[in-house]
ZANULO-220853 format. One record per atom (N, C-alpha, C): residue in three letters; y, z, x. Coordinates in steps of 0.1 Angstrom, whole numbers, padded with zeros to 4 digits, always signed. Layout:
<sites>
AlaYZX
...
</sites>
This chain:
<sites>
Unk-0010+0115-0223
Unk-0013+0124-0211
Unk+0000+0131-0206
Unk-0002+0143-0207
Unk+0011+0154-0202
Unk+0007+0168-0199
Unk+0014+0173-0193
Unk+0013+0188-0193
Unk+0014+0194-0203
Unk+0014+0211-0202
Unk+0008+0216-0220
Unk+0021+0221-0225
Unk+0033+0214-0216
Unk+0044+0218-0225
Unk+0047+0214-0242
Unk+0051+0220-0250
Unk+0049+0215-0260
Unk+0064+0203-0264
Unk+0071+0201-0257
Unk+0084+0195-0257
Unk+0080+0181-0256
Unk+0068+0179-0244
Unk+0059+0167-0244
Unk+0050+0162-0251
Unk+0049+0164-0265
Unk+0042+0162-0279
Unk+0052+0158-0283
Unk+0052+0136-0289
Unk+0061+0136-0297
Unk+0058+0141-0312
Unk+0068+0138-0319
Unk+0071+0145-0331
Unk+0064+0129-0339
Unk+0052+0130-0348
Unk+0049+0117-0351
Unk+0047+0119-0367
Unk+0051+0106-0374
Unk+0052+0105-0390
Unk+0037+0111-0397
Unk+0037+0114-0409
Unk+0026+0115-0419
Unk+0012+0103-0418
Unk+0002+0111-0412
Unk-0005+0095-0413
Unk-0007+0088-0396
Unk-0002+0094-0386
Unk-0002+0092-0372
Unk-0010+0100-0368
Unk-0020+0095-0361
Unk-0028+0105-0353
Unk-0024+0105-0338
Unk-0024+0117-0335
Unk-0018+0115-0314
Unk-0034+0120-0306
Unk-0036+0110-0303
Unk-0048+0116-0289
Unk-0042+0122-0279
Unk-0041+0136-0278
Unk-0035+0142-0266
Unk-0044+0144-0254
Unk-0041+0142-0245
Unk-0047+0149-0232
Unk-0039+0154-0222
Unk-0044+0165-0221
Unk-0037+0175-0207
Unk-0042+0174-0196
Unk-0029+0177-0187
Unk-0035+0173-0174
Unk-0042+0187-0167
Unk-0053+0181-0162
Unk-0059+0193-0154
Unk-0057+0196-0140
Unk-0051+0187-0139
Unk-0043+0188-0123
Unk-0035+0205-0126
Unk-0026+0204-0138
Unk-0018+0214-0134
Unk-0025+0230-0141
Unk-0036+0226-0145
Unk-0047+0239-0148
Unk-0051+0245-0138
Unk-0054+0234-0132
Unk-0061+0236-0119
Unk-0053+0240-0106
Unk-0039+0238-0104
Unk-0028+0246-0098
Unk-0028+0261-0100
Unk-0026+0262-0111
Unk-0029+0279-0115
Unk-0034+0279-0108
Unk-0049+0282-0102
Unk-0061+0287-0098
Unk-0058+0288-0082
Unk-0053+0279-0082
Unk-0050+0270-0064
Unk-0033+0288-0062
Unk-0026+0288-0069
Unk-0020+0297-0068
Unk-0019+0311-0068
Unk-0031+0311-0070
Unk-0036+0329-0071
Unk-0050+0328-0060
Unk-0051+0322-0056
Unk-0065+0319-0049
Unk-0065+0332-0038
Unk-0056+0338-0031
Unk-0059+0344-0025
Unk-0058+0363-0024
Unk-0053+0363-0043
Unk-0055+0373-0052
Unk-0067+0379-0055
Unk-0078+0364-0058
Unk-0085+0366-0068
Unk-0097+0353-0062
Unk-0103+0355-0047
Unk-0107+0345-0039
Unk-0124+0342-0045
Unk-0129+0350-0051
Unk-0140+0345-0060
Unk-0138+0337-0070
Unk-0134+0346-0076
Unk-0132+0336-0092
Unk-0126+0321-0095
Unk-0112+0321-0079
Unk-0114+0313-0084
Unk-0121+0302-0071
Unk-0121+0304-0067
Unk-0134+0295-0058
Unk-0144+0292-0067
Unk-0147+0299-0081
Unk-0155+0292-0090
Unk-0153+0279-0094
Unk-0139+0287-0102
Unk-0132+0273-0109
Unk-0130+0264-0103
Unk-0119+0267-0093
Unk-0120+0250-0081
Unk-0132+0244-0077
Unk-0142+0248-0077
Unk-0157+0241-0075
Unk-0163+0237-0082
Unk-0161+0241-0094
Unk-0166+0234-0110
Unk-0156+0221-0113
Unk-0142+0225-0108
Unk-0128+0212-0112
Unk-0132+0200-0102
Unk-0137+0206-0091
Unk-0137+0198-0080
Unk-0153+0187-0080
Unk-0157+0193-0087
Unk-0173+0188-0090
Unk-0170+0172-0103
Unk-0163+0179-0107
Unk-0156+0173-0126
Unk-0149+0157-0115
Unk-0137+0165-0102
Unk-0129+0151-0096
Unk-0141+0141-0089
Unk-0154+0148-0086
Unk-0164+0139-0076
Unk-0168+0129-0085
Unk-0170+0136-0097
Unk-0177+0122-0108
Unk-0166+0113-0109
Unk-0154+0114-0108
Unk-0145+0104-0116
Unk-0144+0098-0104
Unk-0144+0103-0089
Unk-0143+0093-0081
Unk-0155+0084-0080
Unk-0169+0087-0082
Unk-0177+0076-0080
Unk-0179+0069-0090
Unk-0171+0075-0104
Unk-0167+0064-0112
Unk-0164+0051-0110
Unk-0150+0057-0106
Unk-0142+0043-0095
Unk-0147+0034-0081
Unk-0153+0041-0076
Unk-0163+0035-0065
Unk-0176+0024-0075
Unk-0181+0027-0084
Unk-0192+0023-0089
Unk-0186+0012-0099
Unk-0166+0008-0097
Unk-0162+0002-0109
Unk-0166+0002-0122
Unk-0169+0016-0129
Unk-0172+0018-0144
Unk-0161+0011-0152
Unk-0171+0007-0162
Unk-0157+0004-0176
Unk-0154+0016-0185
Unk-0144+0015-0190
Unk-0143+0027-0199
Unk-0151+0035-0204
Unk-0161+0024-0213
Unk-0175+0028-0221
Unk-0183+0035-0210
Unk-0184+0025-0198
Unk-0196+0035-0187
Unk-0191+0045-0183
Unk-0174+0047-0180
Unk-0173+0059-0171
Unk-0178+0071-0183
Unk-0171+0070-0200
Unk-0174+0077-0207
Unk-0186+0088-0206
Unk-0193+0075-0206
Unk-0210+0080-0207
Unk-0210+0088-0194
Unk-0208+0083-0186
Unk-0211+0087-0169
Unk-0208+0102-0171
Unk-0194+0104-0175
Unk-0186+0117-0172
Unk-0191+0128-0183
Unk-0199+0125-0197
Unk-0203+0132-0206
Unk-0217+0136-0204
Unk-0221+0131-0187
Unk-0238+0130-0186
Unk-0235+0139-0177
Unk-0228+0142-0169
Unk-0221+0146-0154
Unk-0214+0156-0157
Unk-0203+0154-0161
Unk-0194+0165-0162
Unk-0191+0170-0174
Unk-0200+0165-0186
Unk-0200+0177-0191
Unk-0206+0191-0195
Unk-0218+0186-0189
Unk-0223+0202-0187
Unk-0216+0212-0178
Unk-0209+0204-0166
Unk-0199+0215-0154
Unk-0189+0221-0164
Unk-0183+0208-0173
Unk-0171+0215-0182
Unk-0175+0226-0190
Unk-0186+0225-0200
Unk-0193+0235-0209
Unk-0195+0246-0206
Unk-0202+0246-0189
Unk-0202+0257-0185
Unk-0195+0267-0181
Unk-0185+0260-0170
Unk-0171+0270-0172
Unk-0161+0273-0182
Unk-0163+0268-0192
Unk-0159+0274-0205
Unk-0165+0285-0209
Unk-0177+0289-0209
Unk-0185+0297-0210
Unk-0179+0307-0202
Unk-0176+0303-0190
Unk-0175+0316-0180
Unk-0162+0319-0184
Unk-0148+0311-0185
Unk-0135+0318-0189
Unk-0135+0329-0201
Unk-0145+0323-0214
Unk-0142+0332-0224
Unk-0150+0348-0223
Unk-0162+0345-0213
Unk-0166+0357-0206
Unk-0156+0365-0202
Unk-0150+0358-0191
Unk-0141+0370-0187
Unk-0128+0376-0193
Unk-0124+0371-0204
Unk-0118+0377-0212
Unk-0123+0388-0226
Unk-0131+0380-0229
Unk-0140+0384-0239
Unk-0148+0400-0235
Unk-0154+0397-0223
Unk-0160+0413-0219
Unk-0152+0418-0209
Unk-0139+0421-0209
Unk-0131+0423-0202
Unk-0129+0425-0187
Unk-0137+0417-0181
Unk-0138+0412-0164
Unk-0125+0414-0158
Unk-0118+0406-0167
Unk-0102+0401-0164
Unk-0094+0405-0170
Unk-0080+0414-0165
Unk-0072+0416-0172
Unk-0062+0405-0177
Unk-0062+0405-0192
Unk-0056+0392-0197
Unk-0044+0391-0192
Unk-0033+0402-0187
Unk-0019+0400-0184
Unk-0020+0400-0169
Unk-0029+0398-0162
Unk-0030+0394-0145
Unk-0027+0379-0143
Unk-0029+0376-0130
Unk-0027+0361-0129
Unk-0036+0353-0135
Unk-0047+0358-0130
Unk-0059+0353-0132
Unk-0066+0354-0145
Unk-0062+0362-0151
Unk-0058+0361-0171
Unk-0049+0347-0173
Unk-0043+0349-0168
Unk-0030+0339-0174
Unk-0034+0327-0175
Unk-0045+0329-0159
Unk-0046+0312-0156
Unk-0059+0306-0165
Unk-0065+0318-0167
Unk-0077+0314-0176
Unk-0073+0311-0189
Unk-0064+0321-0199
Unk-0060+0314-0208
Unk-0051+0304-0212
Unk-0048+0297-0201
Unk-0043+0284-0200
Unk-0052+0277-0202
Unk-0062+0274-0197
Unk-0073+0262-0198
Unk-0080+0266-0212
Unk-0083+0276-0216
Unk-0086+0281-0224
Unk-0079+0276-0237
Unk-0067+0279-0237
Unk-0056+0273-0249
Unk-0056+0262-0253
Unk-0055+0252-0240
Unk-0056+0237-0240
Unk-0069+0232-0239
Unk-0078+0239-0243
Unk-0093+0237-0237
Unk-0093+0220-0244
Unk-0092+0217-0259
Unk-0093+0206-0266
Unk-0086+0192-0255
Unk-0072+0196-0256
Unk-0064+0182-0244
Unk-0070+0180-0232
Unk-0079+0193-0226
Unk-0081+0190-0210
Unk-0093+0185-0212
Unk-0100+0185-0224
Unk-0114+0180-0219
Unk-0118+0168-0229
Unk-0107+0158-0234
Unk-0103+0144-0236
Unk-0110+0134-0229
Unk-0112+0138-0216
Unk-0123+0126-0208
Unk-0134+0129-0214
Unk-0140+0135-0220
Unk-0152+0136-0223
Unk-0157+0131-0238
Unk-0147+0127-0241
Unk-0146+0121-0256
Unk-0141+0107-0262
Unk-0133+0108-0253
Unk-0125+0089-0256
Unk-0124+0080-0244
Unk-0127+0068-0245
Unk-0125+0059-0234
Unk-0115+0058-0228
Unk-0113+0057-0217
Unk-0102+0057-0210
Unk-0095+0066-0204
Unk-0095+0081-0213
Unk-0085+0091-0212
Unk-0084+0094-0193
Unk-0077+0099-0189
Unk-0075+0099-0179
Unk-0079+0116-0175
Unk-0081+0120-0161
Unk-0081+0135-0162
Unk-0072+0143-0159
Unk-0058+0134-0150
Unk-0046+0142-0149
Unk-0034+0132-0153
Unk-0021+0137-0150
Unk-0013+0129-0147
Unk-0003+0128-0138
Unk-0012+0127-0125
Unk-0002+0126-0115
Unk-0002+0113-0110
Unk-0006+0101-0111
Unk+0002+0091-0110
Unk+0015+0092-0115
Unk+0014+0089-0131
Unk+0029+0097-0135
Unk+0039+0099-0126
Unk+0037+0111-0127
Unk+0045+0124-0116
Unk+0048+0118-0102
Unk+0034+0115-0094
Unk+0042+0107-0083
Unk+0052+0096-0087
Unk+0052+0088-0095
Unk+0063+0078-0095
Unk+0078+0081-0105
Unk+0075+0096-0107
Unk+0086+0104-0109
Unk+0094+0109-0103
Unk+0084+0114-0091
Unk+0092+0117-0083
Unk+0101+0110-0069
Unk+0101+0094-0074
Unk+0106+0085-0067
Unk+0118+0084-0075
Unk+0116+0088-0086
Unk+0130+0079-0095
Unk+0141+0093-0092
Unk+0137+0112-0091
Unk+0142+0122-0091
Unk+0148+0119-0074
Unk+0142+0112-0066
Unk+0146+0110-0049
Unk+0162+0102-0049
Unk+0154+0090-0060
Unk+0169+0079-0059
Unk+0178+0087-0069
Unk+0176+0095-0076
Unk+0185+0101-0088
Unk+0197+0109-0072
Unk+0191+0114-0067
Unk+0201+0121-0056
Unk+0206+0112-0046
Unk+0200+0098-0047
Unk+0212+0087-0034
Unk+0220+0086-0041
Unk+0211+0084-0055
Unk+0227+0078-0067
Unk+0239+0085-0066
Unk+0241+0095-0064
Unk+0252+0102-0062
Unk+0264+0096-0051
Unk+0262+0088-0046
Unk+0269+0081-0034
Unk+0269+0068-0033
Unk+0266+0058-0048
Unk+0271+0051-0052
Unk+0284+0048-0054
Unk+0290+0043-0054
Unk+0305+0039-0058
Unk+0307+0033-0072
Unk+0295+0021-0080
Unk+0295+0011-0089
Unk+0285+0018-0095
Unk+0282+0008-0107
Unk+0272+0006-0117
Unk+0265+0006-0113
Unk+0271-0013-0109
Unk+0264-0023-0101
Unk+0254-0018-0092
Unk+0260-0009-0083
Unk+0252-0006-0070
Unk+0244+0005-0075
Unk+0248+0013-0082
Unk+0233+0018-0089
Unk+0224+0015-0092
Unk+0224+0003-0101
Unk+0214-0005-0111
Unk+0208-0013-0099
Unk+0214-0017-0087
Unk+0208-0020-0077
Unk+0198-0012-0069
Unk+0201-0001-0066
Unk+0195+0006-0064
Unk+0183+0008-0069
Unk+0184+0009-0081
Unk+0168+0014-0087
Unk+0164+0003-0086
Unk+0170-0008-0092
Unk+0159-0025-0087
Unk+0150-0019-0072
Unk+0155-0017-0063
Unk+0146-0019-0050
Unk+0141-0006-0050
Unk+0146+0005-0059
Unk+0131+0017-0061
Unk+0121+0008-0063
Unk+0120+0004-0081
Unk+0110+0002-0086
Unk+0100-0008-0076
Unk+0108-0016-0067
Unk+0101-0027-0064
Unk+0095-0021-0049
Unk+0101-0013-0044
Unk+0096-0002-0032
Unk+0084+0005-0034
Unk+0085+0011-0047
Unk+0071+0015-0054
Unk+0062+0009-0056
Unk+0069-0004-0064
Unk+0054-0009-0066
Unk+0048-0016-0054
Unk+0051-0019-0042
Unk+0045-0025-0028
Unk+0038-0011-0030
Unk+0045+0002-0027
Unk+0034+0015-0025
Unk+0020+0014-0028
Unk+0019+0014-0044
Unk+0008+0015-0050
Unk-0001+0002-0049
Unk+0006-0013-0044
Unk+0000-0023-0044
Unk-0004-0021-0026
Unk-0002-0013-0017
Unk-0006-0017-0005
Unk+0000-0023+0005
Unk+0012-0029-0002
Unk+0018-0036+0006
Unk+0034-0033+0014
Unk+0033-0040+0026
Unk+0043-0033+0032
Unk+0062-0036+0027
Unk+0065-0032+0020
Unk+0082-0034+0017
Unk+0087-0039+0022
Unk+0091-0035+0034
Unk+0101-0043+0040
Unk+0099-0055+0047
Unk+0087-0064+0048
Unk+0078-0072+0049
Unk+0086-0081+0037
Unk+0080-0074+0024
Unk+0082-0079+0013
Unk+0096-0083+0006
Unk+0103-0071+0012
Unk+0120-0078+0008
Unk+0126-0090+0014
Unk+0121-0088+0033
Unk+0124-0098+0037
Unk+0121-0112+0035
Unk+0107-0113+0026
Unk+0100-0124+0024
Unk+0108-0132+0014
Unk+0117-0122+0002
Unk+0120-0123-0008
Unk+0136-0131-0004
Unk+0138-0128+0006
Unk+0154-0130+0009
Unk+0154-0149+0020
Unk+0141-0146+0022
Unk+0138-0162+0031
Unk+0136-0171+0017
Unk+0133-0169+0008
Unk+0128-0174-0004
Unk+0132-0174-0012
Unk+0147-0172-0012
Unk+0154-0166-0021
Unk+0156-0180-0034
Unk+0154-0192-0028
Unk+0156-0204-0039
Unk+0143-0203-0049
Unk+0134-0202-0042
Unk+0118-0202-0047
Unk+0113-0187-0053
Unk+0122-0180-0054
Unk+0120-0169-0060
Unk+0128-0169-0070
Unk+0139-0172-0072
Unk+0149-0175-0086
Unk+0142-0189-0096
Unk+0135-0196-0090
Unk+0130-0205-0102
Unk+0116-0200-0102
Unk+0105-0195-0094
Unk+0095-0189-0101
Unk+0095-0175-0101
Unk+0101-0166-0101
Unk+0098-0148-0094
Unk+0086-0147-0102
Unk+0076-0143-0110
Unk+0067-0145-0114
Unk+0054-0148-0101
Unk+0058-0156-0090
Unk+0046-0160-0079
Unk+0055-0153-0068
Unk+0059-0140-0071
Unk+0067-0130-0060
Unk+0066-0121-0064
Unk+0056-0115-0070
Unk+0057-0101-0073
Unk+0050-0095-0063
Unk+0048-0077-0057
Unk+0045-0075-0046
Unk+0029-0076-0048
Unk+0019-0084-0061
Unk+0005-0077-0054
Unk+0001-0093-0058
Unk+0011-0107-0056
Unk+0010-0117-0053
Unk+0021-0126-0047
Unk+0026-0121-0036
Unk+0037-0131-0029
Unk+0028-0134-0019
Unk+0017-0127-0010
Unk+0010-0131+0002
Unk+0007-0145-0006
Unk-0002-0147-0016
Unk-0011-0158-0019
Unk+0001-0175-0020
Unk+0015-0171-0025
Unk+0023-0178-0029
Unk+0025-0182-0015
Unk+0028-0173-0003
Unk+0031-0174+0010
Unk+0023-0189+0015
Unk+0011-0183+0011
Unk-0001-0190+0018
Unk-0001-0202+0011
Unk-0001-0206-0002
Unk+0001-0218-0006
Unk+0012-0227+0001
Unk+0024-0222-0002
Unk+0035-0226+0008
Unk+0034-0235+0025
Unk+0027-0226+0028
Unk+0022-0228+0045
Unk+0013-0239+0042
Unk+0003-0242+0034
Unk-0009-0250+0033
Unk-0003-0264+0027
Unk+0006-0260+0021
Unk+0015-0276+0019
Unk+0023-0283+0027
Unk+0027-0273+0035
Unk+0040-0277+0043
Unk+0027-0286+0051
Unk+0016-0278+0056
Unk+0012-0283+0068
Unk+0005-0301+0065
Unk+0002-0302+0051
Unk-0005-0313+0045
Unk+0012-0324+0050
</sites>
């Protein structure tokens, strides 16, 4: 999963197959960036993309497995998808749209990549964008600029230790500095198990703790 740069395609041996998928997040930006160029058209597209994000969220609400979301999203969204394929090559094809406008551009984007962006509808799992990714990219490009005022290695390689572990409380829910502190009361019990201290199980380790002390 990547954008349709081609730099982000590795280079793979004779005999390797690559399942690509493109992110439609950033297809879907095009459209978001000309929106008030071209306030029809693309209020189409954003409302067919946005129809495509409703299924995958009640995907996740309904806890599908791979196999079900598959089915779910090829019963659901792919007729939304089919259709507005239909409508991009329209408007190039009977010349609606001038192909060197924005709105050209942005059509033959999705158009190009039509095969990578529409991955969810074919293989289990595939994802429909990649901004997870990206967001926890852009945590590492945040600390890349503290790094600069580092003095050590050391204190670099420190540094990203408590990114990654800042992050991952983010995505687990949990509050960080909660969690460092907990890590630093516990610091004996954390060096022989860390394992029963990671951020999306230190509460339970907590609670075990307290439940013995009290026996």
């Amino acid at each position: 999963m990547c954008d349709a740069l081609s730099r982000n395609t590795p280079k793979l041996t004779n005999g390797v197959k690559i399942l690509l998928a493109n992110c439609i997040a950033h297809g879907r930006r095009q459209f978001v960036d000309i929106a008030a160029n071209f306030p029809q058209e693309c209020e189409y597209v954003l409302e067919a993309l946005g129809m495509v994000y409703g299924n995958e969220a009640l995907a996740r609400e309904q806890g599908l497995d791979a196999e079900a979301r598959l089915a779910f999203h090829q019963q659901y969204s792919g007729p939304l998808m089919e259709q507005l394929h239909g409508w991009l090559k329209e408007q190039l094809a009977e010349a609606k749209t001038e192909p060197n406008s924005g709105l050209g551009k942005a059509i033959s984007y999705l158009l190009n990549h039509w095969e990578a962006l529409t991955l969810f509808l074919r293989e289990k799992g595939a994802p429909l964008d990649n901004n997870l990714c990206e967001r926890a990219l852009k945590k590492a490009i945040l600390n890349r600029k503290n790094a600069m005022f580092y003095k050590t290695s050391n204190g670099a390689m420190v540094g990203d230790l408590f990114m990654s572990l800042i992050h991952t409380c983010e995505l687990n829910g949990v509050n960080s500095f909660r969690y460092l502190t907990e890590l630093q009361r516990h610091s004996t019990d954390v060096k022989h198990s860390p394992a029963d201290w990671m951020p999306w199980n230190y509460d339970q380790t907590l609670a075990r703790m307290q439940s013995q002390a009290a026996t």
